[in-house]
N, C-alpha and C positions, 0 to 999 in steps of 0.2 A: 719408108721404113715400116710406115704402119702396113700398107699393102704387104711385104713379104714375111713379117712378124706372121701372118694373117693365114698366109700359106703354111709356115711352120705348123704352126698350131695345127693346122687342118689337116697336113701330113702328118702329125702326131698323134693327132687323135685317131683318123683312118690306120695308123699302126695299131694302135692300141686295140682298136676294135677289132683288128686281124688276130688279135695274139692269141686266139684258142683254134687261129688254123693252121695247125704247124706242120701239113703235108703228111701226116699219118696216118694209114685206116688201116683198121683191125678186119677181119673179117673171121663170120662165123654161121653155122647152117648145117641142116642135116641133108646135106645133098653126095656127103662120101666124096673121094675121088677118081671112081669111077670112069667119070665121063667127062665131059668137056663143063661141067656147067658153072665151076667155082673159075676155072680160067677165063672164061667169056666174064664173069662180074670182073675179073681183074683185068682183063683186055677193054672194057668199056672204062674203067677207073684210069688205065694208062692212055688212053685216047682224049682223056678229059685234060692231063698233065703229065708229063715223062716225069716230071721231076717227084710224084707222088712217091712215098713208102710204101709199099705192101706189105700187112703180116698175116699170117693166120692167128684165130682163138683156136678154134676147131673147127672141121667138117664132119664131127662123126656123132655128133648128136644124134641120137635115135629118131627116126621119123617121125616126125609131128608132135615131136617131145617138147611142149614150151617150155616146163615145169623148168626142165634140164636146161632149157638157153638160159632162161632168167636165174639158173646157178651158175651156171658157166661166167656170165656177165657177170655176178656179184665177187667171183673168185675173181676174175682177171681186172675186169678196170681201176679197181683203184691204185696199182701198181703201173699204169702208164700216165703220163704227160698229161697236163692242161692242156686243153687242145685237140686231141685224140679224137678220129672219127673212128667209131665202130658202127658196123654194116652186121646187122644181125636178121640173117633170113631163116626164119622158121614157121611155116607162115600155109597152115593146111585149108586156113580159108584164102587162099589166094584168090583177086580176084571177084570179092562180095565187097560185102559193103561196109568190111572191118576199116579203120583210119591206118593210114599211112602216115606216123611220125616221126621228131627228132625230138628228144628229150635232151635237154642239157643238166646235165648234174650240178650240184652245188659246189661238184670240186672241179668242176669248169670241163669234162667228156664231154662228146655226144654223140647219141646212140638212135640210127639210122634204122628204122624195125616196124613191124605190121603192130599193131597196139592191141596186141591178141593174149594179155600176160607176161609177155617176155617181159616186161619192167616192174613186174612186180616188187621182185626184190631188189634189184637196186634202187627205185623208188625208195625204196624203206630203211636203205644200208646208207646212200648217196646223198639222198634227197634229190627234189625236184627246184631246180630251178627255173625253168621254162620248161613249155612243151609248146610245141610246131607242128601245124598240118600239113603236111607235104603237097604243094600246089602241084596236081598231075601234069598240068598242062603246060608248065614253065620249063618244069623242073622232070624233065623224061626224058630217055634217049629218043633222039632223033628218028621219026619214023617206025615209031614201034607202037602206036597206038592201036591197032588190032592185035597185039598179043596181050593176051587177058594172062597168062599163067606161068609166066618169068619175070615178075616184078622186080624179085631180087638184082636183076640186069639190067633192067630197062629203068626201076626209080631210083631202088635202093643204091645200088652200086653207083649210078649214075649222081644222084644227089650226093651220097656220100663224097663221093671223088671232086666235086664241085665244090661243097663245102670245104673237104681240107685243103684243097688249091687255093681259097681264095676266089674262087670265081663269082661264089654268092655270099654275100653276111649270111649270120642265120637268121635275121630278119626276113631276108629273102628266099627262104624256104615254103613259109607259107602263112598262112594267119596263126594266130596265137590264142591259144588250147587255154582252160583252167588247168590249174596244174594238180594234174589226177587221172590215171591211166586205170584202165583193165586190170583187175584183181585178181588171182587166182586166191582161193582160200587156204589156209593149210595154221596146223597147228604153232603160233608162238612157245618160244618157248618160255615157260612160267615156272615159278615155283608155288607148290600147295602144300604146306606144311611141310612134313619131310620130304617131300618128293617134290623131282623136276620133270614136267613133262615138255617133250619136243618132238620134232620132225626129222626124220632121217630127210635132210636135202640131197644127199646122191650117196653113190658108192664111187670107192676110189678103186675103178674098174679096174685096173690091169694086177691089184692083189687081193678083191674081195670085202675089204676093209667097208666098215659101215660109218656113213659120216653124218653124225647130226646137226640141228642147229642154237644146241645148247654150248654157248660161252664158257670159257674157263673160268670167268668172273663167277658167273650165276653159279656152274659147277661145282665151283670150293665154299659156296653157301651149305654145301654138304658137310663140310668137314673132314673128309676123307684125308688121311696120308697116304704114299707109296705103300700097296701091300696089305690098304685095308681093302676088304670086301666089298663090291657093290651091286647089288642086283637090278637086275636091267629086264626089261619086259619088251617085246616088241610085238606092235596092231596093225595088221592092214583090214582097211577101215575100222570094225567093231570086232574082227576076229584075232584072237590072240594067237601070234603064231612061236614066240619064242619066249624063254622062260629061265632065266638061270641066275649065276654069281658069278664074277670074274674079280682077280683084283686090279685096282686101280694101278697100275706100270707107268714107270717113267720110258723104258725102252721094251720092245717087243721079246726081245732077251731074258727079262725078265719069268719068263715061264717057259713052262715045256713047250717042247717043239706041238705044232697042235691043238694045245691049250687057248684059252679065252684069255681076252683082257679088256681092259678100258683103258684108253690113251687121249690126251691132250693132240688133234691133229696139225698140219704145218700154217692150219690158220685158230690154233687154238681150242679147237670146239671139240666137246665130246666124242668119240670115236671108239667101235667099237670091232676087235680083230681074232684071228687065230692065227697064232704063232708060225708060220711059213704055212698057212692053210690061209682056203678060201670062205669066210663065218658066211658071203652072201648065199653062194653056192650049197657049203652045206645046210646053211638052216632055213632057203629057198626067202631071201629076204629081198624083198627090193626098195626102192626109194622114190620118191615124189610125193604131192603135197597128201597123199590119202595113207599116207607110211608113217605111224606115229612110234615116240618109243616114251617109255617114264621110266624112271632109275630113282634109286632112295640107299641108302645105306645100312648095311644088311648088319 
């Protein structure tokens, strides 16, 4: 009895420790789809196991845009599964002598990625639970040790696919990191007396819309209601490029066709628009970590 109690346990335990591979991978990269190169990471992740999920985050991160993965990751993971491998290639030092990790979040993800930035921010949203150095030599596709400049296929995909099958713990990934990743810098957002200063983290490309990373929490330290005025400034690095009032809107409707506003966006955070207009385009704004804005109540 005691012998198959023994076994139980053993097999319970060995479950438990599987329970953050639940067959899922995200994937994401600024490689387009173009050409063959996001399918071949998914042709190597389906050879590891048929039974794997495939999804996309994106492929249309702009080239060698980390700033942008490490947004993309902070928007999307926290809305899938414990468990969840995301496979995030963005990665312009491919190939030097940047680290190859897996970060596990504190909400139990993990994110398969060159330690080039990309974790910046959900380091900071998620936390860090562990970090893993991807053992090259285990953990590579098969026969692929002369290509230096498809990592994304040969480790990433490859470990990623291994990992959510079940094939490796993530013990077995590689030795274990401090947990503390590549930094990019970029403005917190703070408050200084009347004013809040922050970082446009991206635009919500397909309308123009400017999104920062000032909280609705921090925001209403303002005191603003629907319809009061707020003036908003925007800096790329120390040069001022935008300057005006909009008022604070609960819906885009709220003003003329055209018109400026400040809105709460679909994850809460200051955001700022022209009423079926494009505010990036027109007022030539862009975003990542050197895109600051401040706002105070006019």
């Amino acid at each position: 009895m005691r012998g198959l109690f023994s076994v139980f346990l053993f097999g319970l335990l060995f479950q438990t420790g599987l329970k953050g591979q639940n067959k899922i991978v995200v994937f994401q990269s600024d490689f387009g789809l173009k050409d063959g190169a996001v399918s071949a990471m998914k042709g190597v992740a389906i050879g590891v196991s048929p039974d794997l999920k495939l999804f996309d985050l994106t492929h249309e991160i702009p080239a060698y845009n980390i700033w942008e993965a490490a947004y993309r990751l902070e928007q999307t993971v926290p809305y899938w599964p414990t468990g969840t491998v995301f496979v995030s290639v963005v990665d312009p030092g491919v190939g030097t002598a940047r680290k190859s990790v897996v970060l596990k979040t504190k909400t139990g993800q993990f994110i398969v990625t060159p330690d080039n930035g990309t974790l910046t921010l959900i380091a900071a949203s998620l936390g860090i639970a562990e970090v893993r150095q991807i053992d090259e030599v285990l953990n590579r596709r098969k026969n692929s040790q002369e290509s230096y400049t498809f990592h994304g296929r040969d480790v990433y995909a490859y470990t990623g696919a291994r990992l959510a099958a079940g094939v490796i713990t993530y013990e077995q990934v590689g030795m274990k990191l401090p947990n503390e990743v590549v930094q990019i810098p970029y403005q917190l957002a703070v408050k200084e007396g009347n004013k809040i200063k922050g970082t446009i983290s991206i635009l919500d490309v397909q309308y123009g819309n400017i999104w920062t990373n000032i909280s609705g929490p921090l925001f209403n330290q303002l005191g603003l209601s629907f319809g009061n005025l707020l003036h908003v400034e925007i800096f790329h690095n120390q040069e001022k490029i935008y300057s005006g009032d909009m008022p604070y809107s609960q819906t885009f409707g709220a003003v003329e066709k055209g018109q400026p506003l400040a809105y709460l966006n679909s994850l809460l955070q200051l955001s700022f628009a022209l009423n079926q207009g494009d505010f990036a385009k027109t007022y030539s704004v862009g975003s990542g970590n050197e895109w600051r804005v401040e706002v105070r109540k006019n």
